[in-house]
C-alpha positions in Angstrom: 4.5 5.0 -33.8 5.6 8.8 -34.3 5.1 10.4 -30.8 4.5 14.1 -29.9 2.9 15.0 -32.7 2.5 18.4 -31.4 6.2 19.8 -30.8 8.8 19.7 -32.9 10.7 16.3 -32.8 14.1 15.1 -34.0 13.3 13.1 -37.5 15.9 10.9 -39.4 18.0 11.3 -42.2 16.5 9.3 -45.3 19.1 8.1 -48.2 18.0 6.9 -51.0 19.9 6.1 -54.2 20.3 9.8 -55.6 18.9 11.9 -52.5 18.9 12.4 -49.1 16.0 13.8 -47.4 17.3 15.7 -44.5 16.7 18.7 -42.5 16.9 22.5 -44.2 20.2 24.0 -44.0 21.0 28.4 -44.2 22.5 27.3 -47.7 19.2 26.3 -49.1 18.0 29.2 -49.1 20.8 30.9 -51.3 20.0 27.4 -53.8 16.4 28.2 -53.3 16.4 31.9 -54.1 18.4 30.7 -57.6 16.2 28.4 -58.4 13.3 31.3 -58.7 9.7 31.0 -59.9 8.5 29.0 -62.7 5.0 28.7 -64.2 4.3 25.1 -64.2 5.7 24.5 -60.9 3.6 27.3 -59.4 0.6 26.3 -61.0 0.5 22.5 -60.3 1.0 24.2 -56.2 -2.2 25.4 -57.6 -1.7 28.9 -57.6 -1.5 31.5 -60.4 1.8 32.7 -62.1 2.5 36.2 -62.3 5.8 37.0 -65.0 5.8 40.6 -63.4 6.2 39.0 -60.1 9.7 38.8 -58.6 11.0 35.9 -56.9 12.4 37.9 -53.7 15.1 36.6 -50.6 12.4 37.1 -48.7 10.1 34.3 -50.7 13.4 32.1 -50.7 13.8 32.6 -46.3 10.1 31.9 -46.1 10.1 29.1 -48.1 12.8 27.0 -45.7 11.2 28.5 -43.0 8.1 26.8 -43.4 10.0 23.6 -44.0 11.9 24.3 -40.7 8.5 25.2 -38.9 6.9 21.6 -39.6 8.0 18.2 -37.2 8.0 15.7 -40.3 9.7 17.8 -43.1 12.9 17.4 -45.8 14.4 18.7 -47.8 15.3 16.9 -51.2 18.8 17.2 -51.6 20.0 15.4 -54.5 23.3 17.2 -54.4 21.5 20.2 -53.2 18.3 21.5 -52.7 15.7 20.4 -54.8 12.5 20.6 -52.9 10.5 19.4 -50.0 9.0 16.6 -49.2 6.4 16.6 -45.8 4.5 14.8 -43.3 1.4 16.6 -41.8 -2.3 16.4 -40.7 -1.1 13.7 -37.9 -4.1 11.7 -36.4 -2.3 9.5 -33.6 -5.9 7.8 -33.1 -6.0 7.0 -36.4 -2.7 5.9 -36.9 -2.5 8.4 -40.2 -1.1 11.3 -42.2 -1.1 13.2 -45.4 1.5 13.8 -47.5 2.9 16.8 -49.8 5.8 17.3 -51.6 7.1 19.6 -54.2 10.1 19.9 -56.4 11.5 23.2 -57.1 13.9 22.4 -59.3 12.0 22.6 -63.0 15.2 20.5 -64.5 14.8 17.6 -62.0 11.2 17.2 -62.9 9.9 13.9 -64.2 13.2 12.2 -63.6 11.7 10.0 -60.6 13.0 12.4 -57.3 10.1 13.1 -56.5 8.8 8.8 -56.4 11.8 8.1 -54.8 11.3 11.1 -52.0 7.7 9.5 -51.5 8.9 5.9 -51.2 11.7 7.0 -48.7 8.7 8.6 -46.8 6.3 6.3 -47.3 8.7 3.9 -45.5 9.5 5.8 -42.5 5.8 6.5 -42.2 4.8 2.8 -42.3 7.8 1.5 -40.1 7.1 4.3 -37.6 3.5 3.0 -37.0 0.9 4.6 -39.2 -1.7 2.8 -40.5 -2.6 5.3 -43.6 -1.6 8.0 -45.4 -3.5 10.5 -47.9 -3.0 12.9 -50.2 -4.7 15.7 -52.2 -3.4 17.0 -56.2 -5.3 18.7 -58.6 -6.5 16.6 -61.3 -4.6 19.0 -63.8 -1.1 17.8 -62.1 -1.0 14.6 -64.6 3.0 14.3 -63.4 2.1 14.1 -59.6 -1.0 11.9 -60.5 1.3 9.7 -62.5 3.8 9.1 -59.2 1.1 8.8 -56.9 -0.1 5.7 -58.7 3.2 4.8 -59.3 4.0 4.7 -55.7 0.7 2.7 -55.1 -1.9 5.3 -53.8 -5.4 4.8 -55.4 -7.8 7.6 -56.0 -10.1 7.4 -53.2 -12.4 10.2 -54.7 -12.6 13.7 -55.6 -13.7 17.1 -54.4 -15.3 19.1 -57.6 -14.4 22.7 -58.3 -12.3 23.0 -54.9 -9.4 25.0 -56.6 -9.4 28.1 -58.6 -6.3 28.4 -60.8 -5.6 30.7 -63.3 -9.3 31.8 -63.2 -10.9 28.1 -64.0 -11.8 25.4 -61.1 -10.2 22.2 -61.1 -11.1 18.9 -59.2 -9.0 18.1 -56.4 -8.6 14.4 -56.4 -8.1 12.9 -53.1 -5.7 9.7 -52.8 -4.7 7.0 -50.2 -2.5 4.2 -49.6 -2.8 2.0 -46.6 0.3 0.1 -44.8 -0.6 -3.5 -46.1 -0.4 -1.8 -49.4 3.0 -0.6 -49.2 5.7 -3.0 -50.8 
C-alpha cells in the first residue's frame, strides 16, 4: 500500500508506449510557458478564458511547482511535457484516491495520452494497494467523460450546478472505478 501519505515520497517512473510519466524537470517550465493558454483547455479545468489575459513565466513556474509540491504527481512527457497526471485526496483507511489529470498540449488532445497516462496510473494505484479511486469532470468535458469510461470508471452520480464557467453552472459528475474492476 502507498505509505506516508503525508510527506513527500519518492514515486516511480511510469513508461508506457508513447510517454513516460515522471517527475517535473526546470525544462518544463520553458516547454510549459510555450505551450500558453488556450480556451478549451482552460475551460474544461473549468475556469473562464480571458484573450486579454497573458500567459506569464510566472503562470508557467507555478504550474510545475504545484506538480513538484504534490507526493503522487507526473508529468506527461511524451517527448516533452505535455501535462500532468496526479494522485491526491489519499484515504489510507479506505484504501483510496482521486485522480486528476490535464493535458496542456491542445495538439496532443484526443490522440489517447491522456487514457494511456490514466491506465499507467490506474496500475500503480492498484498494485500499490488501493482499493478505489474517484474522480470528478464537468459534465460539459465530453473528451474527459469519454476516457473515463474508456478506462472503466462508471458515473457514480452527480453534484448539480457545482461549477460556474463562463457565467452558466454545470453538473459536476462524480466517477469511480474499484480495483476488481481494473483489467
Amino acid at each position: 500500500m502507498i505509505k506516508n501519505l503525508a510527506m513527500t515520497i519518492e514515486i516511480p517512473e511510469l513508461r508506457g508506449a508513447r510517454i513516460v510519466l515522471r517527475r517535473p524537470t526546470p525544462e518544463d517550465v520553458e516547454t510549459r510557458l510555450g505551450l500558453g493558454r488556450h480556451k478549451e483547455i482552460v475551460e474544461a479545468y473549468g475556469g473562464t478564458f480571458d484573450r486579454t489575459a497573458a500567459f506569464t513565466r510566472s503562470h508557467a513556474e507555478a504550474a510545475i511547482q504545484f506538480i513538484e509540491r504534490q507526493d503522487h504527481a507526473w508529468v506527461i512527457d511524451a517527448g516533452r511535457f505535455i501535462g500532468h497526471v496526479r494522485l491526491h485526496g489519499f484515504s489510507q483507511q479506505d484504501k483510496r484516491a482521486a485522480l486528476a489529470i490535464g493535458i496542456d498540449d491542445p495538439s496532443r488532445l484526443g490522440k489517447g495520452y491522456g487514457t494511456e497516462a490514466i491506465m499507467l496510473v490506474l496500475a500503480y494505484a492498484f498494485d500499490s494497494g488501493l482499493h478505489r479511486i474517484s474522480l470528478r469532470v464537468l459534465s460539459s468535458n465530453a473528451r474527459a467523460l469519454a476516457c473515463y469510461r474508456k478506462c472503466g470508471f462508471v458515473e457514480e452520480g452527480r453534484e448539480r450546478e457545482a461549477a460556474f464557467v463562463n457565467g452558466a453552472w454545470q453538473d459536476d459528475v462524480i466517477m469511480g472505478l474499484l480495483d476488481r474492476e481494473f483489467s
